[in-house]
DSSP file (Angstrom, degrees, kcal/mol; ACC not computed):
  #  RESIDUE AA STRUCTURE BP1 BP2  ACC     N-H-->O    O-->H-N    N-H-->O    O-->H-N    TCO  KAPPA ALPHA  PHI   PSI    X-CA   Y-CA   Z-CA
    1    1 A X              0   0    0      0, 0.0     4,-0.1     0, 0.0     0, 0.0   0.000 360.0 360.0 360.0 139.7  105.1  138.4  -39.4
    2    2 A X        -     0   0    0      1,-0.2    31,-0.1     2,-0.1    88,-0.0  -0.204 360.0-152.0 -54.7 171.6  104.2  141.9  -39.4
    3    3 A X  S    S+     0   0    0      3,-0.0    -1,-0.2     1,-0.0     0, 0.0   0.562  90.5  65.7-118.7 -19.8  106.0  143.5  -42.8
    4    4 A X  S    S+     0   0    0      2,-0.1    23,-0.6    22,-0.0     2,-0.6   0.336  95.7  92.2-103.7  15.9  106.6  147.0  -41.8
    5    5 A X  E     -A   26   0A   0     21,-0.1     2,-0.7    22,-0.1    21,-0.2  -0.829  67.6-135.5-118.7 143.8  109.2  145.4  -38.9
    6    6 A X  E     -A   25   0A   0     19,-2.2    19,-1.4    -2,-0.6     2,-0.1  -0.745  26.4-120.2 -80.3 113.4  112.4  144.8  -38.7
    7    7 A X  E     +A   24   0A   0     -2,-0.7    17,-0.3    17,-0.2     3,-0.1  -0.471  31.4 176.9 -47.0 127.3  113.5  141.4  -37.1
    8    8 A X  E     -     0   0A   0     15,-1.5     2,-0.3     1,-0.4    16,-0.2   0.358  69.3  -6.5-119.2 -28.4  115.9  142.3  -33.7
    9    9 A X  E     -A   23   0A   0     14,-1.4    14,-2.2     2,-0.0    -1,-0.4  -0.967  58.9-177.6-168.2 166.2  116.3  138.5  -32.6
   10   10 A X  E     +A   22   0A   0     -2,-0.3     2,-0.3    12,-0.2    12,-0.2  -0.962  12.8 157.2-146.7 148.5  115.0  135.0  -33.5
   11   11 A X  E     -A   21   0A   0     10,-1.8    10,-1.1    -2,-0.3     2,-0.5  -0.966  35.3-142.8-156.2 163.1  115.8  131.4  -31.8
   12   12 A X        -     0   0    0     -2,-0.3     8,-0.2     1,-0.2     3,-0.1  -0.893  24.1-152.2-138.4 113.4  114.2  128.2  -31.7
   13   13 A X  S    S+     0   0    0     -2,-0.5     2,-0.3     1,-0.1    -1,-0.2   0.776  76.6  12.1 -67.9 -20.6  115.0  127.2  -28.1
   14   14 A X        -     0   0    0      5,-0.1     3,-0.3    -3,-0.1     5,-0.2  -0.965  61.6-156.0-165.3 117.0  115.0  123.3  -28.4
   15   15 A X  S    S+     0   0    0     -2,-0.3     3,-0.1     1,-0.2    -2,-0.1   0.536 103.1  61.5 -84.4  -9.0  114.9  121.3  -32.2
   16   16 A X  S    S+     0   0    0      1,-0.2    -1,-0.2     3,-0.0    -3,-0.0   0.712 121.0  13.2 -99.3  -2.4  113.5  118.8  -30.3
   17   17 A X  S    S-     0   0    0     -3,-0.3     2,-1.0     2,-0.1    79,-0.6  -0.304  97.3-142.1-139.8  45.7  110.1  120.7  -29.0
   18   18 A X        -     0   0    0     -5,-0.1    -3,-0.2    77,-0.1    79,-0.1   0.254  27.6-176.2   3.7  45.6  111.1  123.5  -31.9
   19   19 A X        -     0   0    0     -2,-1.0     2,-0.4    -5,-0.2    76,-0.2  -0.341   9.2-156.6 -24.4 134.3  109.9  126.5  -29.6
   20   20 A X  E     + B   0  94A   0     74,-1.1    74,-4.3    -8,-0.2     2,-0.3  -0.944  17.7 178.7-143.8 140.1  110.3  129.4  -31.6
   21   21 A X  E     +AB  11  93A   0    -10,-1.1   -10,-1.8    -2,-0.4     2,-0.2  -0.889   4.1 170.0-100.6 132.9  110.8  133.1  -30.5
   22   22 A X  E     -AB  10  92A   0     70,-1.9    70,-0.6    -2,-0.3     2,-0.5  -0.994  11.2-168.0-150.3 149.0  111.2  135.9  -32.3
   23   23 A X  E     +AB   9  91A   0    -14,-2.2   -15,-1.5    68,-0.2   -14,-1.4  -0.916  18.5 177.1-134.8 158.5  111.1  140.1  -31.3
   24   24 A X  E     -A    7   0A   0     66,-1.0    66,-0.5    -2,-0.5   -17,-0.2  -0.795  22.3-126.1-144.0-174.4  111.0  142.5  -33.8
   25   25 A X  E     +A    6   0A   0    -19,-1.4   -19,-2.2    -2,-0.2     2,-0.5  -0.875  23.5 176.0-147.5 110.6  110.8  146.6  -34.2
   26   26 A X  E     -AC   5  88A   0     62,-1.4    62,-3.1   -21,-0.2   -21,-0.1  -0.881  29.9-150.4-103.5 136.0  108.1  149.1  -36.2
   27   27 A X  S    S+     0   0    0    -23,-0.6    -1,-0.1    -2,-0.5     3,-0.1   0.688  72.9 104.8 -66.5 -19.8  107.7  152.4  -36.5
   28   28 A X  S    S-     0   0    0    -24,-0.3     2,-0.2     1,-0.1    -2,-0.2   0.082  88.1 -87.9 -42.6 156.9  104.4  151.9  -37.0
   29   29 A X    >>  -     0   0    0      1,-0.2     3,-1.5     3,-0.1     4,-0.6  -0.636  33.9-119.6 -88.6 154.2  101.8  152.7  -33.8
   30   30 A X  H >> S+     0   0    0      1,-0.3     4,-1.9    -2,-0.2     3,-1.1   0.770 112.5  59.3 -49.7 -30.4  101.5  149.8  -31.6
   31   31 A X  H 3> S+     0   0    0      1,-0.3     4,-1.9     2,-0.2    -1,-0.3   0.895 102.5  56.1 -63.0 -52.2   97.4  149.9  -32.5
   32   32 A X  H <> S+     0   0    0     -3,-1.5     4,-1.6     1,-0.3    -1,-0.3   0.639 109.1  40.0 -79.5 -16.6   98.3  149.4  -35.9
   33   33 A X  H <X S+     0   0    0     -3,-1.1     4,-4.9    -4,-0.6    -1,-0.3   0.793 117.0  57.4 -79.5 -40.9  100.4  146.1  -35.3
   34   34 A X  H  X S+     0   0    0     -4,-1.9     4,-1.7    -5,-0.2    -2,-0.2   0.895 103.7  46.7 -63.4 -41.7   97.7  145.2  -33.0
   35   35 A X  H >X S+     0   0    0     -4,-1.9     4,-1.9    -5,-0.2     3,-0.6   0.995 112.0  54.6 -49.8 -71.4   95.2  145.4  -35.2
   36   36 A X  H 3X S+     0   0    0     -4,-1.6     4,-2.2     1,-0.2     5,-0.3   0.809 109.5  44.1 -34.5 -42.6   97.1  143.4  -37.7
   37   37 A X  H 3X S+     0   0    0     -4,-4.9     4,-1.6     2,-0.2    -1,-0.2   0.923 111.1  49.7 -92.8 -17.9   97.7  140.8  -35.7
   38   38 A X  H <X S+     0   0    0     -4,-1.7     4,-1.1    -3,-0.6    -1,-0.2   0.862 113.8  53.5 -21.6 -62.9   94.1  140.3  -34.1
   39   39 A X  H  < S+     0   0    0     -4,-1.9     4,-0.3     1,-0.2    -2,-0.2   0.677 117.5  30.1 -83.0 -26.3   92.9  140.4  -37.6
   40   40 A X  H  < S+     0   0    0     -4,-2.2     6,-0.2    -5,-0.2    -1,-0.2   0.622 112.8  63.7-101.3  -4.7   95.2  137.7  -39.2
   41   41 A X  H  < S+     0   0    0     -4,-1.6    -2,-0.2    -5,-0.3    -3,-0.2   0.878  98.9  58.3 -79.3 -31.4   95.5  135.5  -35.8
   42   42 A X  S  < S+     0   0    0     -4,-1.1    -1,-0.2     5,-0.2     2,-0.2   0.703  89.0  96.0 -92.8   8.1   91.6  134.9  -36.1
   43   43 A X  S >  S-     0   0    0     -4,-0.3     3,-2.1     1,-0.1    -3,-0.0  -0.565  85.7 -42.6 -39.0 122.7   92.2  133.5  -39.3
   44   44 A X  T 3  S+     0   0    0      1,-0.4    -1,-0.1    -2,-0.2     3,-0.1   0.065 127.3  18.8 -35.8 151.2   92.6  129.4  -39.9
   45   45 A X  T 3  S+     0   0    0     -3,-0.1    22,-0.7    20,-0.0    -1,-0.4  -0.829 123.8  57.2 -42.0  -4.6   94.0  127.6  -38.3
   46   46 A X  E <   -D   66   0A   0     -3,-2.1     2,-0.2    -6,-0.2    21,-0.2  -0.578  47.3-170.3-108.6-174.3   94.0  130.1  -35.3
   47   47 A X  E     -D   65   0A   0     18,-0.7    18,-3.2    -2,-0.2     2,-0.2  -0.839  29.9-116.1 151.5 124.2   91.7  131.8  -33.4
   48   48 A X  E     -D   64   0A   0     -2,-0.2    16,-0.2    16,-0.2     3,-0.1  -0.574  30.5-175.3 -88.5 151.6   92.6  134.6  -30.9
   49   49 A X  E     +     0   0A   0     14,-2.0     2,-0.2     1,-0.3    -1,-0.2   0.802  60.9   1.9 -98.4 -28.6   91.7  133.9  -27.0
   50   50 A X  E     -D   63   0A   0     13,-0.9    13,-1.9    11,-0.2     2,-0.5  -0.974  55.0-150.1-174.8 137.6   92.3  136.3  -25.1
   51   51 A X        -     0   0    0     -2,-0.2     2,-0.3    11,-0.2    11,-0.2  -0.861  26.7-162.3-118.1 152.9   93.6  140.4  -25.6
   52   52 A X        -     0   0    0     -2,-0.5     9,-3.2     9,-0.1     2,-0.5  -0.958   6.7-153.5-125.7  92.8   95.4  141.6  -22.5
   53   53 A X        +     0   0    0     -2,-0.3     2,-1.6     7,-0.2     7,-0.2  -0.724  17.1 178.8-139.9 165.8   96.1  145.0  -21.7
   54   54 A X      > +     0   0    0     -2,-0.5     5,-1.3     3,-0.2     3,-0.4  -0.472  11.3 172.5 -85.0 109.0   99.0  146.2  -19.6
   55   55 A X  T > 5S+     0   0    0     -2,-1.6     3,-1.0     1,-0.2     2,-0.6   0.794  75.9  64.2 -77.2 -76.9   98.4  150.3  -19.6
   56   56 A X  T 3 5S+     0   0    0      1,-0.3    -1,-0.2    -3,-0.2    -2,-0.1   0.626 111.7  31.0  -4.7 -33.9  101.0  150.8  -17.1
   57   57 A X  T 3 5S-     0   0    0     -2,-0.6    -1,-0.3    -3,-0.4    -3,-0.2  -0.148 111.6-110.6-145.8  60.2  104.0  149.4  -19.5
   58   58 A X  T < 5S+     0   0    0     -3,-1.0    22,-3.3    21,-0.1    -3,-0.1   0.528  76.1 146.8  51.8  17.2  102.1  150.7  -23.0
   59   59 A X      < -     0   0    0     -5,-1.3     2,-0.4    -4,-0.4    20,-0.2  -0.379  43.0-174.9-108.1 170.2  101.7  147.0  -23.6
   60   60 A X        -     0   0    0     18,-0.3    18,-1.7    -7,-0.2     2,-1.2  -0.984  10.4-165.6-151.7 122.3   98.8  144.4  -25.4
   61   61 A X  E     - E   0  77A   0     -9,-3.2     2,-0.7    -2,-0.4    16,-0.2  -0.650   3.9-161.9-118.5  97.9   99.5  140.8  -25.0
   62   62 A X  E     - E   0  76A   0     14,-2.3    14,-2.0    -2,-1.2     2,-0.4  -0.821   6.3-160.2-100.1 128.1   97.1  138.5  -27.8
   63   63 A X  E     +DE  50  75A   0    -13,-1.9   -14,-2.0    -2,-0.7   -13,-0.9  -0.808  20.4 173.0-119.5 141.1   97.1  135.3  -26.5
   64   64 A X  E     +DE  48  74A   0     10,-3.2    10,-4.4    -2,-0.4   -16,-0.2  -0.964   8.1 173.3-162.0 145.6   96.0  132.9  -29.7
   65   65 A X  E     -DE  47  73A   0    -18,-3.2   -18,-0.7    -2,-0.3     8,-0.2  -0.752  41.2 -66.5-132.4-176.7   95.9  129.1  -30.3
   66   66 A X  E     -D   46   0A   0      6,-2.9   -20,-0.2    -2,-0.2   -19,-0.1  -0.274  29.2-149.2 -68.2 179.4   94.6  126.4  -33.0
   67   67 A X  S    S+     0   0    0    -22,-0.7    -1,-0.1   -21,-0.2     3,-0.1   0.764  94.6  64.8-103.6 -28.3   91.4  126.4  -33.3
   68   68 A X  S    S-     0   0    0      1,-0.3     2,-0.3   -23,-0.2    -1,-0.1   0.382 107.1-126.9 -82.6  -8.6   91.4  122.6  -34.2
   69   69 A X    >   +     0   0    0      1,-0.1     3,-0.7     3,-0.1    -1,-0.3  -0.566  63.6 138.7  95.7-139.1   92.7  122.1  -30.7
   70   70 A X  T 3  S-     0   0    0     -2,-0.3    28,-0.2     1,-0.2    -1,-0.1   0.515  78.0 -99.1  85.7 -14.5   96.1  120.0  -30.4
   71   71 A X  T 3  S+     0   0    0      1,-0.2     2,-0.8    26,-0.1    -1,-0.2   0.250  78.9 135.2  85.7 -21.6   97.4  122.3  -27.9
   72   72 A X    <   +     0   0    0     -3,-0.7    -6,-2.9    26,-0.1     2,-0.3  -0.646  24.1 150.1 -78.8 109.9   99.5  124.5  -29.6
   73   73 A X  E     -E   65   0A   0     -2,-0.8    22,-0.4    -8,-0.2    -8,-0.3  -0.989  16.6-178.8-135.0 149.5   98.9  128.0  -28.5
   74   74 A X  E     -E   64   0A   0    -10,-4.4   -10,-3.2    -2,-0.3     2,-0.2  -0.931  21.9-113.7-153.5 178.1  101.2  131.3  -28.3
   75   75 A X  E     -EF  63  93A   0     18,-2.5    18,-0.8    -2,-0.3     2,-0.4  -0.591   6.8-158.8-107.1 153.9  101.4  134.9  -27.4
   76   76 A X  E     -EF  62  92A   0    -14,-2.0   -14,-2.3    -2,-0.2     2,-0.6  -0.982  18.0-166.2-130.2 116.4  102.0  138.1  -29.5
   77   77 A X  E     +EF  61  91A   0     14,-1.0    14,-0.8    -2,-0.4     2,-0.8  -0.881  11.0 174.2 -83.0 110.4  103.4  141.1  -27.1
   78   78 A X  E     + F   0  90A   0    -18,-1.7     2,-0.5    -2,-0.6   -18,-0.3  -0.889   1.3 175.3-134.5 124.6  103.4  144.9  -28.7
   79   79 A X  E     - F   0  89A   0     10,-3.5    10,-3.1    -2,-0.8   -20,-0.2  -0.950  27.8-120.6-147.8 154.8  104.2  147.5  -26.8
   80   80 A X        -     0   0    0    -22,-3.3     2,-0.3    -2,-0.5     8,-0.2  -0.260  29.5-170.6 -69.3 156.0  104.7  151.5  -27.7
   81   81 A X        -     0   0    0      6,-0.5     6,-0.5     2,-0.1    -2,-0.0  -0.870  27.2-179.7-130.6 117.3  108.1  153.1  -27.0
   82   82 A X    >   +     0   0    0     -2,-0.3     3,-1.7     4,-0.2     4,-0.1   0.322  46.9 123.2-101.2  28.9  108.9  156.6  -27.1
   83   83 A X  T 3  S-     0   0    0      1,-0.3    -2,-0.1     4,-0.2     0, 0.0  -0.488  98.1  -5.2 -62.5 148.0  112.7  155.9  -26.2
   84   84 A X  T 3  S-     0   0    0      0, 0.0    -1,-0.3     0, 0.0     2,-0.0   0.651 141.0 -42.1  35.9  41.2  114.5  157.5  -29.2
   85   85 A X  S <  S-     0   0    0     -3,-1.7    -4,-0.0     2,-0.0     0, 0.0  -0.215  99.8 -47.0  85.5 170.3  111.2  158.4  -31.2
   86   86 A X        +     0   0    0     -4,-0.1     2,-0.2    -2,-0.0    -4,-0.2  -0.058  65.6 158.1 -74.1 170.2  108.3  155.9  -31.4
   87   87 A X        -     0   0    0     -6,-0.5     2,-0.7     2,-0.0    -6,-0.5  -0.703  32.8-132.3 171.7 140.2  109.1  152.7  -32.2
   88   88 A X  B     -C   26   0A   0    -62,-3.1   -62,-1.4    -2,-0.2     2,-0.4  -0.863  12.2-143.0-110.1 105.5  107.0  149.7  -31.5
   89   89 A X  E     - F   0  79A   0    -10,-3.1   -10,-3.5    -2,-0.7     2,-0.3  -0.510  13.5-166.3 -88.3 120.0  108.4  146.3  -29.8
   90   90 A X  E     + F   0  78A   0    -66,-0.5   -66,-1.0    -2,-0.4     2,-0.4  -0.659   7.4 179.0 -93.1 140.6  107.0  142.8  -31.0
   91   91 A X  E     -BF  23  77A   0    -14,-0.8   -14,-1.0    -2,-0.3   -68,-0.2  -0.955   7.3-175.1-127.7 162.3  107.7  139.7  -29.1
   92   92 A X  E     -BF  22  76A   0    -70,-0.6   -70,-1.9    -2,-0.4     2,-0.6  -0.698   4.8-175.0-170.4 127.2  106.2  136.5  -30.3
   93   93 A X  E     +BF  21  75A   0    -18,-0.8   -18,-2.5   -72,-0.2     2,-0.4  -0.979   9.0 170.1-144.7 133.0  106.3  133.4  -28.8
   94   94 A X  E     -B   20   0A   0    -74,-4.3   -74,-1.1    -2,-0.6   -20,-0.2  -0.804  18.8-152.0-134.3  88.2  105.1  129.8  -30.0
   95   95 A X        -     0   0    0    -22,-0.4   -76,-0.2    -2,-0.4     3,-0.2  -0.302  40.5 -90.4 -72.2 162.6  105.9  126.5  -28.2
   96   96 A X        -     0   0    0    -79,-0.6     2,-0.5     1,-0.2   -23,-0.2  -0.125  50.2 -97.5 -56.8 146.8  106.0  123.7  -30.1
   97   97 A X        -     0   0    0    -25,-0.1    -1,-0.2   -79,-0.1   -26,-0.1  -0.439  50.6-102.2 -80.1 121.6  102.5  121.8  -30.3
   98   98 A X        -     0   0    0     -2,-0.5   -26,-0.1    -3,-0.2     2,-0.1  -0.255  49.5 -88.5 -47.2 138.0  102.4  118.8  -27.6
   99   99 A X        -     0   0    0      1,-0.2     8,-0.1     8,-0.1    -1,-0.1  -0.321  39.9 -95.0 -70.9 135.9  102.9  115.3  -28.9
  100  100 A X        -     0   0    0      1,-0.1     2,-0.2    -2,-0.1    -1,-0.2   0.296  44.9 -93.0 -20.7 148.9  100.8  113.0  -30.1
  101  101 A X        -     0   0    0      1,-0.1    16,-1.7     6,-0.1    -1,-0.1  -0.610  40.4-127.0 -80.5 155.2   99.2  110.2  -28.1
  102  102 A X  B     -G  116   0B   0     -2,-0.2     3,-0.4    14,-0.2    14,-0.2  -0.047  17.6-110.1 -74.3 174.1  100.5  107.2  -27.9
  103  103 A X  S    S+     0   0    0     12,-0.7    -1,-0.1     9,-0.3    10,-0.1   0.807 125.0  51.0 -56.1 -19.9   99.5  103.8  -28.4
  104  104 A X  S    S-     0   0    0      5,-0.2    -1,-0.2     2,-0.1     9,-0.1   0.443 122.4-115.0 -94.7  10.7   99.6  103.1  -24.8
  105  105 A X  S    S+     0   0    0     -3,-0.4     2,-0.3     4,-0.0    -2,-0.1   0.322  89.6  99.7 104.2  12.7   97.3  106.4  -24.8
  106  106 A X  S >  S-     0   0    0      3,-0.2     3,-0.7    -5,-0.1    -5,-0.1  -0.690  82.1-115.2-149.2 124.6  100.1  108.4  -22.8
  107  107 A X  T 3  S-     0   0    0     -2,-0.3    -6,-0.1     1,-0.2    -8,-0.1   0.218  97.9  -5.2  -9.5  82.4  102.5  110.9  -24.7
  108  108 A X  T 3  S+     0   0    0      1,-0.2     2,-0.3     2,-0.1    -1,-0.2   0.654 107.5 106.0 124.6  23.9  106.1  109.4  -24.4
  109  109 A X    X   +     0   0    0     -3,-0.7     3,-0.5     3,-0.0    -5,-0.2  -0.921  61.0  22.9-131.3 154.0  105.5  106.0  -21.8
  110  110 A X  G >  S-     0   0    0     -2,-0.3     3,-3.4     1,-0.2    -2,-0.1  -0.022 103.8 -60.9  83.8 175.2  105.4  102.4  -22.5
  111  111 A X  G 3  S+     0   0    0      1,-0.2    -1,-0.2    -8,-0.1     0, 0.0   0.757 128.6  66.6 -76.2   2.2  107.1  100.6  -25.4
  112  112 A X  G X  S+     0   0    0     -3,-0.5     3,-2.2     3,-0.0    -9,-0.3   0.369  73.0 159.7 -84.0  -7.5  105.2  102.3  -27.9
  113  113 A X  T <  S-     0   0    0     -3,-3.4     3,-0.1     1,-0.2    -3,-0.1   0.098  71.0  -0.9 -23.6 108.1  107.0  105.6  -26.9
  114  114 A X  T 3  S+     0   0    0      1,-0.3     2,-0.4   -14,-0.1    -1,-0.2   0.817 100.0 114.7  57.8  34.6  106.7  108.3  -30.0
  115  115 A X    <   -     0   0    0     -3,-2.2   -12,-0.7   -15,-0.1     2,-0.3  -0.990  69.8-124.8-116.5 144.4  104.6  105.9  -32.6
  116  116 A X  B     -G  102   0B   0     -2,-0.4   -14,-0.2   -14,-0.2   -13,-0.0  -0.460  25.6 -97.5 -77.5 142.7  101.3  107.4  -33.1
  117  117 A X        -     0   0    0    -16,-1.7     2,-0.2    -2,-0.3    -1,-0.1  -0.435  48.7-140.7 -57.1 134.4   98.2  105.3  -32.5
  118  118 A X              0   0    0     -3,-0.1    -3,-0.0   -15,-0.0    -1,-0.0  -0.639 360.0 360.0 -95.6 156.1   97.1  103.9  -36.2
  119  119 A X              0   0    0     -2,-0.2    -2,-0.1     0, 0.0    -1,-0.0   0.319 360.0 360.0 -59.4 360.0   93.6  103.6  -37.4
């Protein structure tokens, strides 16, 4: 999480596929969150994929997953504001990493439904 922002909402939509969402607010300029988060997203375990940007609505979208694969990948949104002075809006959203395979070698089918395949 960025430190120079203020948390504005949080949820985790589902405890059973623990999505979690979160928006925040800096004063900082959006290139300086953007930086940040480029520079610690390509850190282990993640790895950025893919920078997005929207000029038309002041926006950057860093799209980043594991690097170790697994499926779990998520988005960072920052975009400038000058409503009421700058202020910079963070969105960040991470669905839950897809479930293991099964023994019957597909996620969630047969009687072997949610035990992981053993060595």
């Amino acid at each position: 999480m960025y430190e120079a922002a203020t948390l504005t909402a949080a949820s985790q939509i589902s405890a059973a596929q623990g999505d979690i969402y979160a928006s925040m607010e800096s004063a900082d300029p959006a290139e300086a969150v953007r930086s940040f988060y480029e520079a610690k997203l390509s850190e282990a375990p993640w790895e950025v994929t893919s920078v997005v940007e929207i000029a038309a609505e002041n926006t950057v979208v860093v799209k980043f997953a594991r690097r170790e694969g697994g499926g779990q990948a998520g988005t960072v949104a920052i975009q400038q504001q000058q409503e009421d002075g700058q202020k910079t809006l963070i969105a960040i959203s991470l669905p839950a990493p897809k479930p293991a395979a099964t023994a019957t070698g597909t996620p969630g089918a047969g009687p072997q439904a949610g035990k992981p395949i053993t060595g």
